[in-house]
C-alpha positions, 0 to 999 in steps of 0.5 A, a space after each residue: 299814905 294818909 295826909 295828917 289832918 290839920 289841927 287848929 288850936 286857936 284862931 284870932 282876928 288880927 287888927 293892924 296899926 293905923 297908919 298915913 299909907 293906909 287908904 280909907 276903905 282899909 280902915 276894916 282890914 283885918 288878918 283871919 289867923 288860924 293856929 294851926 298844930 302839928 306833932 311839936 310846932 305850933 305855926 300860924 296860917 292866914 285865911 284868905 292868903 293866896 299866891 303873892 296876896 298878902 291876905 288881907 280881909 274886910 270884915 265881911 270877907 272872913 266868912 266866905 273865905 273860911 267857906 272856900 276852903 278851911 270849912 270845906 276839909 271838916 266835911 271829911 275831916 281834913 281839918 279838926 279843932 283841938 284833935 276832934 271833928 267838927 261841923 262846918 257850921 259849928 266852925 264858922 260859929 268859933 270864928 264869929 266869935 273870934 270876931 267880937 274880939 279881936 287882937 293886935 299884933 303884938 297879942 298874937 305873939 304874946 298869947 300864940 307865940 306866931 310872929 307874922 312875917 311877909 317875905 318877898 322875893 324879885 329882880 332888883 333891876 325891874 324895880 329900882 328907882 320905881 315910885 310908890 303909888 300909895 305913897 305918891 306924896 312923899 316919893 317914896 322909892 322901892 330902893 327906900 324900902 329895899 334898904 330899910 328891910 333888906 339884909 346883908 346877902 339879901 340882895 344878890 347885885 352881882 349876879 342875878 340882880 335879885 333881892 329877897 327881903 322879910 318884914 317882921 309886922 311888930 314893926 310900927 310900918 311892917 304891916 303897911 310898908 309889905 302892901 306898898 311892896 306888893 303893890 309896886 311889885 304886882 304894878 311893875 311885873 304883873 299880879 300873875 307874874 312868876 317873877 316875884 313871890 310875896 307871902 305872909 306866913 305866921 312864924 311860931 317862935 314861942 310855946 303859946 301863953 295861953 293857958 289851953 295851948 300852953 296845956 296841950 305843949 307840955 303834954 307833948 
């Protein structure tokens, strides 16, 4: 069976809120958001993402991983732009001019309908008690922030000790306080370790505002 290529309807670079947490070479960090569309959803993906990286990208950064990967499936057509083909270098040309315009997080669900969220998922034993090394200063724990994310039957303390948990990033620390939990987590048990799991994924959860998509919706 022929795999469905995908269709990319929208693309946006994504700014995140300044915060204390933040060290000073993040101050250019940015997500590269692809709106990506199937038969009836729309969901966002993030360039640049891999295995528990949450895929944060400077902007120089943004080029080379649209050329490792997303730009590389319109050579055979694995990947189009609003249902036609497209040259890999006709592609990177929408991004660097998604580039001279970018948004925030609240934008992206206000004009795409994408909710960005990170989900991660561990031992709870490994990492209570283990101090944040971004936030040294004020002693930040990884129980402060379990307690703040997590929800009830999130955390499985009787059993098999572990905890998942989700940070909307419309939330004022979501974007920061996801980097701090990536890091505690790859420092404690090990970047490759198959122990935890950490991942940004862009959740549709609207029809899109903006006028093109919203079109394109009512068609379907």
């Amino acid at each position: 069976m022929e795999q469905q290529a995908i269709n990319e309807v929208g693309r946006a670079i994504v700014t995140l809120p300044n915060s204390p947490h933040r060290y000073p070479w993040e101050n250019d960090s940015v997500i590269a958001l692809a709106i990506d569309r199937s038969e009836f959803s729309f969901k966002g993906s993030i360039v640049g993402s891999r295995k528990r990286n949450l895929g944060y990208l400077s902007g120089y950064q943004i080029v080379p991983a649209l050329c490792e990967d997303r730009a590389q499936r319109c050579v055979d057509k694995a990947l189009v732009v609003e249902g036609k083909a497209i040259s890999p270098e006709n592609y990177i040309g929408l991004w660097r001019a998604a580039k001279t315009t970018p948004i925030t997080l609240e934008e992206v669900f206000r004009i795409y309908g994408i909710r960005l969220v990170a989900s991660f998922s561990g031992p709870v034993d490994r990492m209570v008690g283990k101090k944040s090394r971004r936030n040294s200063e004020s002693g930040l724990l990884f129980d402060d922030l379990l307690q703040k994310y997590a929800k009830s039957g999130d955390v499985d303390s009787q059993y098999l000790r572990t905890f998942k948990l989700s940070i909307d990033y419309c939330g004022r620390d979501g974007p920061w306080d996801a980097v701090t939990i990536s890091e505690m987590l790859s420092g404690e048990l090990g970047h490759d370790s198959e122990l935890w799991t950490g991942e940004l994924c862009g959740i549709g959860e609207a029809p899109p505002l903006q006028a093109g998509l919203a079109l394109d919706l009512v068609e379907v």
